[in-house]
Backbone as CSV, one residue per row, in Angstrom:
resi,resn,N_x,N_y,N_z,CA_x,CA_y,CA_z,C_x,C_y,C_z
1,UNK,6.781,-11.723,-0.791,7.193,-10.460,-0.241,8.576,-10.126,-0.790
2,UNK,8.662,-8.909,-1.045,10.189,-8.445,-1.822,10.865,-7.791,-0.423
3,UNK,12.280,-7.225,-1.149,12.475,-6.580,-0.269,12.800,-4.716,-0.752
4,UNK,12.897,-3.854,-0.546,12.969,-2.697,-1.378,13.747,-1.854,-1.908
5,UNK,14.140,-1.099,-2.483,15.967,-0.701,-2.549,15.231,0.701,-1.583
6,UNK,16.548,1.150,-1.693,16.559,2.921,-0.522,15.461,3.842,-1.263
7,UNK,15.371,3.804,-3.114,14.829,4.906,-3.209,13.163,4.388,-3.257
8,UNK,12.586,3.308,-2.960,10.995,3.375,-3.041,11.563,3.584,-1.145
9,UNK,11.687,3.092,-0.440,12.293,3.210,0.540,11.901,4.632,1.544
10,UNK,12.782,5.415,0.978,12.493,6.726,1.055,11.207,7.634,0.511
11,UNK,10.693,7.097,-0.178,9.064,7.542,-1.294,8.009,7.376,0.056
12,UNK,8.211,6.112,1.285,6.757,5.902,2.073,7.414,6.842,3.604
13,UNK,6.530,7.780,3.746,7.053,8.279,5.100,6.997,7.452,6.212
14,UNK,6.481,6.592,6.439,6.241,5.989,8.084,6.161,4.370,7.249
15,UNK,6.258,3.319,7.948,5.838,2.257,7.876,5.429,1.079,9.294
16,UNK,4.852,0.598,9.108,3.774,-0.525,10.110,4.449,-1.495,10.133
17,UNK,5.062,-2.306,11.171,5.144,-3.426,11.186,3.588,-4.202,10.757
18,UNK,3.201,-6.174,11.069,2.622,-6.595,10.985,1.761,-6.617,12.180
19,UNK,2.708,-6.872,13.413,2.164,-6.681,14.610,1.457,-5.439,14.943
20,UNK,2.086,-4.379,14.650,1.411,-2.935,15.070,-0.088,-2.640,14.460
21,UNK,0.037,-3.537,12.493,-1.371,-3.012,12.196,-2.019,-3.871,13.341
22,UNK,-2.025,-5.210,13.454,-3.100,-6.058,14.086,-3.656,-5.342,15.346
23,UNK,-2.788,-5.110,16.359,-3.095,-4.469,17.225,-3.652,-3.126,17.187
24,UNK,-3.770,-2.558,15.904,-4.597,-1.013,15.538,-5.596,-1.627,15.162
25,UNK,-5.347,-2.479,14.283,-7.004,-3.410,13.611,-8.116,-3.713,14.950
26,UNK,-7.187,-4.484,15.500,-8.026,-4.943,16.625,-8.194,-6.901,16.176
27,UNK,-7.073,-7.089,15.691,-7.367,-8.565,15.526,-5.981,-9.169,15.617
28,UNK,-5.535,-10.476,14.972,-4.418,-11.466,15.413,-3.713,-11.032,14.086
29,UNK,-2.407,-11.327,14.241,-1.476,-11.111,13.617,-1.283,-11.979,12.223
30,UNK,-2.240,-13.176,12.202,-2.271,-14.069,11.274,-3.518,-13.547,10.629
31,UNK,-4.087,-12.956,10.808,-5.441,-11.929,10.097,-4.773,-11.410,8.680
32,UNK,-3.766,-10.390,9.692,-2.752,-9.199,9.008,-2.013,-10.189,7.767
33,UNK,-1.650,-11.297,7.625,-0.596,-11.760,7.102,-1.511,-12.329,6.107
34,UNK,-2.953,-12.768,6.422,-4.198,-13.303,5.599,-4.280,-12.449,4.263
35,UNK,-4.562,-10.898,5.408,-4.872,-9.786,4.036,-3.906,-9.411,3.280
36,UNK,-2.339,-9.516,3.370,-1.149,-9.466,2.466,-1.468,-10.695,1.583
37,UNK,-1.503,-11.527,2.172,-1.567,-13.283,1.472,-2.817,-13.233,0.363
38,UNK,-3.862,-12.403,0.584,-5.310,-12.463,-0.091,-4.571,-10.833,-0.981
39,UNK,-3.995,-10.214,-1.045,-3.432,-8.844,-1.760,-4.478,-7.358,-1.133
40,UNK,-5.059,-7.901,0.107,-5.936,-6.736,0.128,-4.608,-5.493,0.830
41,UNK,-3.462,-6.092,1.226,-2.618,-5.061,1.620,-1.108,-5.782,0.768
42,UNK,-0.314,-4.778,1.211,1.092,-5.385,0.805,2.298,-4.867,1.308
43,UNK,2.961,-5.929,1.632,4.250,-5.889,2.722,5.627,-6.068,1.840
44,UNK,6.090,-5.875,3.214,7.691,-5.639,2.073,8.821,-5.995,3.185
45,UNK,9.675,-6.548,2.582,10.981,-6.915,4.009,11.831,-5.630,3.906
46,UNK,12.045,-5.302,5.041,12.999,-3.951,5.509,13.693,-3.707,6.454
47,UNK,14.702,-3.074,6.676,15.295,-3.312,8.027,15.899,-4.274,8.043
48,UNK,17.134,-3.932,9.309,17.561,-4.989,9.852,17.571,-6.557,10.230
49,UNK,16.092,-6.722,10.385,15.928,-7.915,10.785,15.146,-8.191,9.506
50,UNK,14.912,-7.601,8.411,13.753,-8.120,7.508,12.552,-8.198,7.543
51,UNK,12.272,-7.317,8.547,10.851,-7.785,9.127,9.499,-7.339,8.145
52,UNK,8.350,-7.979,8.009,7.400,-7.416,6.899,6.972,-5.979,7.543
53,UNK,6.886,-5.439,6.522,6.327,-3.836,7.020,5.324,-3.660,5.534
54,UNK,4.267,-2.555,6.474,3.176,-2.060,5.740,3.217,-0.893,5.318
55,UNK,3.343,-0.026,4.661,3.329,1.961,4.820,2.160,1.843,5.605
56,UNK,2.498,3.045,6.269,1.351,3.313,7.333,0.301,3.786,6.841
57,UNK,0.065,4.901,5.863,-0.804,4.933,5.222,-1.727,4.221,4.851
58,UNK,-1.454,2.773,4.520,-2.221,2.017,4.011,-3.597,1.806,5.365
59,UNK,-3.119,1.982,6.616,-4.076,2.002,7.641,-4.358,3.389,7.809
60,UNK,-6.380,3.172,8.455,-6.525,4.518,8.528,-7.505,4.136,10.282
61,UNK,-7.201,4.351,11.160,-7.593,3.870,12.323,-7.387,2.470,12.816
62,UNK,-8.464,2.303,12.261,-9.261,0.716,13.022,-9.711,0.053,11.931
63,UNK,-9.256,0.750,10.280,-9.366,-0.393,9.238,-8.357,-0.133,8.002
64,UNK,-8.156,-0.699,7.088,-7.483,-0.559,5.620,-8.126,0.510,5.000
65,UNK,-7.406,1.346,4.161,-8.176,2.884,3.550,-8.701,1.826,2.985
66,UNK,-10.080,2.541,2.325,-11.119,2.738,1.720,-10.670,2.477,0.501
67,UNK,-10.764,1.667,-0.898,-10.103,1.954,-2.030,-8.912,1.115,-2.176
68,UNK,-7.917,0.854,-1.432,-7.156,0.324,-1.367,-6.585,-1.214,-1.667
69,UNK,-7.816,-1.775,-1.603,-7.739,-2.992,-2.036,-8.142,-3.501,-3.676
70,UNK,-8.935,-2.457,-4.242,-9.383,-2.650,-5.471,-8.149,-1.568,-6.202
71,UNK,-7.563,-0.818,-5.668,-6.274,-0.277,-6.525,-5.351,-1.055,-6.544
72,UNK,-5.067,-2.170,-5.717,-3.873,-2.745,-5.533,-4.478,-4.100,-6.593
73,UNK,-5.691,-4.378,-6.737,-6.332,-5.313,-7.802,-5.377,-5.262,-9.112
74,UNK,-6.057,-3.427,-9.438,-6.075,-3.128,-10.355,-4.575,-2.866,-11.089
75,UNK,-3.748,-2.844,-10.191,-2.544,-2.636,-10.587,-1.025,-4.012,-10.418
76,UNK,-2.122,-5.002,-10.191,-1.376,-6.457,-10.032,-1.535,-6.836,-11.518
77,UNK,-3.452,-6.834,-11.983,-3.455,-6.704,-13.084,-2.565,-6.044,-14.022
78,UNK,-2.424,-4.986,-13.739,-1.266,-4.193,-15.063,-0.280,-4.671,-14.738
79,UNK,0.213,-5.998,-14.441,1.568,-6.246,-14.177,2.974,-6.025,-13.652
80,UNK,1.742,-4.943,-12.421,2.998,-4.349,-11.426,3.646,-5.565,-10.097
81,UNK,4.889,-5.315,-9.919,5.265,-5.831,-9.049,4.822,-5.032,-7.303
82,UNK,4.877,-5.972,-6.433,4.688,-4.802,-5.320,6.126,-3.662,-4.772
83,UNK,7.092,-3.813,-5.409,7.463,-2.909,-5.144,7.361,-1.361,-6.485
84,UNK,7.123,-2.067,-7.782,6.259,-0.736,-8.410,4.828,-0.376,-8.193
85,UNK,4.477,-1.195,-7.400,2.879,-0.542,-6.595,3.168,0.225,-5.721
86,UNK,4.364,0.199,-4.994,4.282,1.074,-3.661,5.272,2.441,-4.760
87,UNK,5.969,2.345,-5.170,6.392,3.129,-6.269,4.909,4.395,-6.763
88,UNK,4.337,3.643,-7.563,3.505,4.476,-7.792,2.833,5.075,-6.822
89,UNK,2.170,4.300,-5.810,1.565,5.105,-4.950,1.770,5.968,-3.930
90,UNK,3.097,6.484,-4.043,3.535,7.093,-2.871,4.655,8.346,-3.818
91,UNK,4.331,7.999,-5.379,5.210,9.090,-6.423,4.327,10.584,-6.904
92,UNK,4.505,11.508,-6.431,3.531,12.355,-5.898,3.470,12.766,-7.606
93,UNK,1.936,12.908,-8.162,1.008,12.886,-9.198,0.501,14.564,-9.234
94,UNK,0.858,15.212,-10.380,0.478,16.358,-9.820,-1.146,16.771,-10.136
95,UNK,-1.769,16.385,-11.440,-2.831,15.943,-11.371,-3.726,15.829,-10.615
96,UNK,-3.524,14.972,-9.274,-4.662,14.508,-8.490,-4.755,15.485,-7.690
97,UNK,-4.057,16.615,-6.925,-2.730,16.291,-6.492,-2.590,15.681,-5.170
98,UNK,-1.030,15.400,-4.838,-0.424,14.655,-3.844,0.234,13.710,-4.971
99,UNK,0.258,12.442,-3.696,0.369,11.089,-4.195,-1.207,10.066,-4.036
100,UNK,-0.850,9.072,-5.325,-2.066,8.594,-5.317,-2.814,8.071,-3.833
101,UNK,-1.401,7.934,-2.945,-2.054,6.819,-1.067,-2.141,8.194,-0.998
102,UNK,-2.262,9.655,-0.854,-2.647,10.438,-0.560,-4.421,10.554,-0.746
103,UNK,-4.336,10.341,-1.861,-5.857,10.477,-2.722,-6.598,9.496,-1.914
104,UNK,-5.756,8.152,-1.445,-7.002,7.327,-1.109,-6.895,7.249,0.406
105,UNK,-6.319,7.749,1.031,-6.904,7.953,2.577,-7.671,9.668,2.736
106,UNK,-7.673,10.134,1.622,-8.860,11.559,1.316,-10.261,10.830,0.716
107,UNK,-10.290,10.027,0.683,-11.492,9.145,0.101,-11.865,9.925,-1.679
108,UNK,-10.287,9.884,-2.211,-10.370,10.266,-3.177,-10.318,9.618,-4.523
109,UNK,-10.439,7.991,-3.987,-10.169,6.312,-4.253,-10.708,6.547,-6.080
110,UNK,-11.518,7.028,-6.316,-12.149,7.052,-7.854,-11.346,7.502,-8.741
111,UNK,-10.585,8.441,-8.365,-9.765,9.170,-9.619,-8.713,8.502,-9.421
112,UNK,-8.154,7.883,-8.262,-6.919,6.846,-8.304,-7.212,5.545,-9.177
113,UNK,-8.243,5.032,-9.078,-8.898,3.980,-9.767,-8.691,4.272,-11.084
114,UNK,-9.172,5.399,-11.629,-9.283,6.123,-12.806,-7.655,5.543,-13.582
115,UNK,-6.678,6.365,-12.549,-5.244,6.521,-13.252,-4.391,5.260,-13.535
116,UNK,-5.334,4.446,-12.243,-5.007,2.722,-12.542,-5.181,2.246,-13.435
117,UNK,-6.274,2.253,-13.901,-7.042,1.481,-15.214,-6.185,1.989,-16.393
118,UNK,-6.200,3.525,-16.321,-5.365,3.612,-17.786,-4.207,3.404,-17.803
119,UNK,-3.260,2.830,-16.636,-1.632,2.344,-16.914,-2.183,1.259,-17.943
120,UNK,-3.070,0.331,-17.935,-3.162,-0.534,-18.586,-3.326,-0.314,-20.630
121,UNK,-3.857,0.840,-20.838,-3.682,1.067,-22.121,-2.811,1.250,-22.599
């Protein structure tokens, strides 16, 4: 887990503690820390106390968006760090438009996929 400077910082509007997703999930807090640990999400130290936080976005009710875990694949592969993953995904694309975590809590996950794959060329 990194920690972030002010300007990705400022890029995620809201962010999740660990505790808050679990309790939206509907499961234990060592679940939450499983799916950071396995990359299906990704946390970041912030704040005062350091505490891991999620962008909120990345939750969409009662589960992880849709998409989200195979973009964050796809872009570990291209040799992003997680704080240029949350970088990109929250750097509004005019293209799609929005930002790409825009695209994928619109279940718009394919053309984000799309823009993933070709950082790699």
């Amino acid at each position: 887990m990194t920690e972030i400077d002010a300007k990705i910082d400022a890029l995620v509007p809201a962010w999740l503690t660990l505790p808050d997703i679990a309790e939206q999930l509907g499961v234990e807090v060592t679940r939450v820390r499983q799916l950071v640990k396995d990359g299906q999400l990704i946390a970041v130290r912030r704040g005062e106390n350091r505490a891991l936080h999620v962008p909120a976005a990345f939750i969409d009710g009662d589960k992880v968006v849709k998409g989200l875990s195979g973009t964050l694949t796809l872009l570990r592969d291209d040799g992003f760090t997680v704080e240029e993953m949350i970088e990109w995904l929250f750097t509004p694309d005019p293209t799609l438009p929005g930002t790409p975590a825009q695209a994928l809590s619109e279940n718009r996950g394919t053309e984000v996929k799309r823009r993933a794959q070709a950082l790699a060329v």
